[in-house]
N, C-alpha and C positions, 0 to 999 in steps of 0.2 A: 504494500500500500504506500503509496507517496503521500509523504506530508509534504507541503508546501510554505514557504516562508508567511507568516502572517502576513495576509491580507492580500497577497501576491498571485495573481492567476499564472495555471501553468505558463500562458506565453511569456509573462513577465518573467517566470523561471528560468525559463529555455534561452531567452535573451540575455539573461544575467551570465549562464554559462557560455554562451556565444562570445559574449565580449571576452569574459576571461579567457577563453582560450584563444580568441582572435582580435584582442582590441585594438581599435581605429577601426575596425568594419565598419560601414552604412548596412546595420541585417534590417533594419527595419524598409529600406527602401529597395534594397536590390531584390531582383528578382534570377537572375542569373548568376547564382556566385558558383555553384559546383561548374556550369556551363562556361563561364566566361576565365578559371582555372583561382578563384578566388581562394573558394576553399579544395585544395588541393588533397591526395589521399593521406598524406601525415596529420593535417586537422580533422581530416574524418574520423580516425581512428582515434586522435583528444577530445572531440566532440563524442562518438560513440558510448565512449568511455565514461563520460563525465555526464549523459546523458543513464547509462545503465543504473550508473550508483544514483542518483538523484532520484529515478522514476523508479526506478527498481525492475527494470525490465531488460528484455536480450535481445540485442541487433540481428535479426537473421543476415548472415552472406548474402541472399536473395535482397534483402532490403536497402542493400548499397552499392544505391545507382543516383546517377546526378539529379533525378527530378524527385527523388527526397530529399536533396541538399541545396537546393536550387535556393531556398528563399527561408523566410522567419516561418512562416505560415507553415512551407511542405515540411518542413523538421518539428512543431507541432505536430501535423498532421499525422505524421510519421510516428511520434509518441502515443498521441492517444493513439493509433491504430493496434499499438506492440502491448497496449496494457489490458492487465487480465489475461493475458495467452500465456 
């Protein structure tokens, strides 16, 4: 079960670790960051990572492809998808 920082929805969550492991990103405005080589496969794997311990959930192989990495939204989306499995 993910607890979440007081009063912080998950996007706010997800953003928080976004910037730690990537800050000076613009995540809230791009839309092409896996596409455009923003987030590259070395932050996938610190984003993954830092996204498992927090939600408490497991990246399938299959779910690491750029159009879950594309944007703030598809990496949400990407989380709720993975929780409760």
């Amino acid at each position: 079960m993910t607890i979440l920082k007081r009063g912080n929805t998950m996007r706010e969550e997800v953003l928080e670790i976004l910037q730690d492991v990537m800050p000076g990103v613009d995540f809230e405005n791009s839309k092409s960051l896996a596409d455009d080589g923003i987030i590259d496969s070395v932050n996938v794997v610190n984003i993954v990572t830092e996204l498992a311990i927090a939600f408490d959930i497991q990246v399938p192989f299959e779910a690491l492809v750029n159009e879950n990495f594309n944007s703030l939204d598809a990496i949400v989306a990407l989380v709720k998808s993975l929780q409760g499995k």
